[in-house]
C-alpha positions as CSV (number, residue, x, y, z in Angstrom):
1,X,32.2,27.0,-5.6
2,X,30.0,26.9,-2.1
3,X,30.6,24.5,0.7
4,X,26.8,25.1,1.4
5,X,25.0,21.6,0.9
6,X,21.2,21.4,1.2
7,X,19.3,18.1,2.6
8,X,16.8,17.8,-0.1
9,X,14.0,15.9,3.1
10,X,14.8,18.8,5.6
11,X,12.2,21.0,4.1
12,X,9.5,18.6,3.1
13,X,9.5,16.3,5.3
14,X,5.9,15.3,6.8
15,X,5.4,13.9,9.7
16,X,4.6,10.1,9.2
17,X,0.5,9.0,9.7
18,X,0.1,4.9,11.4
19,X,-2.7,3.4,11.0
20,X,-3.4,1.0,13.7
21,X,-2.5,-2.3,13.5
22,X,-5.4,-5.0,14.1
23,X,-4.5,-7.9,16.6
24,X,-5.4,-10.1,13.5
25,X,-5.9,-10.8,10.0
26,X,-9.0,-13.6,10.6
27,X,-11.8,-12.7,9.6
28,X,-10.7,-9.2,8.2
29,X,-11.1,-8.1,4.2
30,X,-7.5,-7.2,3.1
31,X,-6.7,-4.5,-0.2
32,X,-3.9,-5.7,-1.9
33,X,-3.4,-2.3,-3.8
34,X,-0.5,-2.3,-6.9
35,X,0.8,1.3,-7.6
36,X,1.7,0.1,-10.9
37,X,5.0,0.1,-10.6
38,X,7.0,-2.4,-12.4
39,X,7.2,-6.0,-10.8
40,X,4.8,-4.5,-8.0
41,X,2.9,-7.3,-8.7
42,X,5.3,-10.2,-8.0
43,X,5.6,-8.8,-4.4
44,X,1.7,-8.9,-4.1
45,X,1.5,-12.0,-5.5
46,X,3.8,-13.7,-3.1
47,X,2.1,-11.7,0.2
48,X,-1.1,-13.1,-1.1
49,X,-0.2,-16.6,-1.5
50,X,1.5,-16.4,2.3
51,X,-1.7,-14.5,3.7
52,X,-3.5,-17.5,2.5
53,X,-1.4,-19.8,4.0
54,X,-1.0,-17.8,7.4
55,X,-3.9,-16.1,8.1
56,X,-7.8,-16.3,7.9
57,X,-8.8,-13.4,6.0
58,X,-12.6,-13.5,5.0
59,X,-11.4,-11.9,1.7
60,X,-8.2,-10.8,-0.2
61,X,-8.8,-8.3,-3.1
62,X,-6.4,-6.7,-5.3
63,X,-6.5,-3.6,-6.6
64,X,-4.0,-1.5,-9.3
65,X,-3.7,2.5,-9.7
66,X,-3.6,3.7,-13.2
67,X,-0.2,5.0,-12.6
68,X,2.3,5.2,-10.1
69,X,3.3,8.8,-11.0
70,X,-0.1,10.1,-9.8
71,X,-1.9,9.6,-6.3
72,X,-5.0,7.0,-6.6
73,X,-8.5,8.5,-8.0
74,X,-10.7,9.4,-5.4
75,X,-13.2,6.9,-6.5
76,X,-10.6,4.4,-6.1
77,X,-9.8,5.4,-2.7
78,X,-13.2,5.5,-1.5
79,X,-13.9,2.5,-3.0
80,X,-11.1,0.9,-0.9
81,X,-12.0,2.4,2.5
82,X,-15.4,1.2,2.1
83,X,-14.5,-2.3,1.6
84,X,-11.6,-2.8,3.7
85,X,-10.6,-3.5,7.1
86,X,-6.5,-3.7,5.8
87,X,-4.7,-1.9,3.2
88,X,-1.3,-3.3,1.9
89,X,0.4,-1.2,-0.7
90,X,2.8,-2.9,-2.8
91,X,5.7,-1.2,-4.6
92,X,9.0,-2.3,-6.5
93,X,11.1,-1.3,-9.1
């Protein structure tokens, strides 16, 4: 037996990328993007119905990945960046 532990984020850890954050959601096309993951879609559902209610987006569209095991296709992504201005990605379990 070894009292040597290992810290299973130490070694892989990446430092964290931030998009900017826009001063506002009027006017501004928001990706509502499901990673398929089960009852993903009941959050997304919700943040939809209170985007509507809260903000003036000029559109909302939703999006799903195949899988949620596997990063998004690259025609998927592109797709995405060219017709956003916000991404929101939506996971839970």
């Amino acid at each position: 037996m070894t009292d040597d532990y290992l810290d299973p984020t130490d070694s892989v850890a990446v430092p964290r990328k931030t998009a900017a954050r826009p001063a506002s959601l009027d006017g501004k096309v928001i990706t509502l993007l499901d990673i398929s993951k089960a009852k993903g879609d009941h959050l997304l559902d919700r943040l939809e119905a209170l985007l509507r209610e809260r903000a003036r987006p000029k559109a909302i569209v939703r999006k799903r990945k195949p899988t949620f095991a596997r990063p998004a296709p690259d025609d998927l992504r592109r797709e995405i960046v060219g017709a956003t201005d916000v991404l929101v990605e939506g996971l839970a379990d």
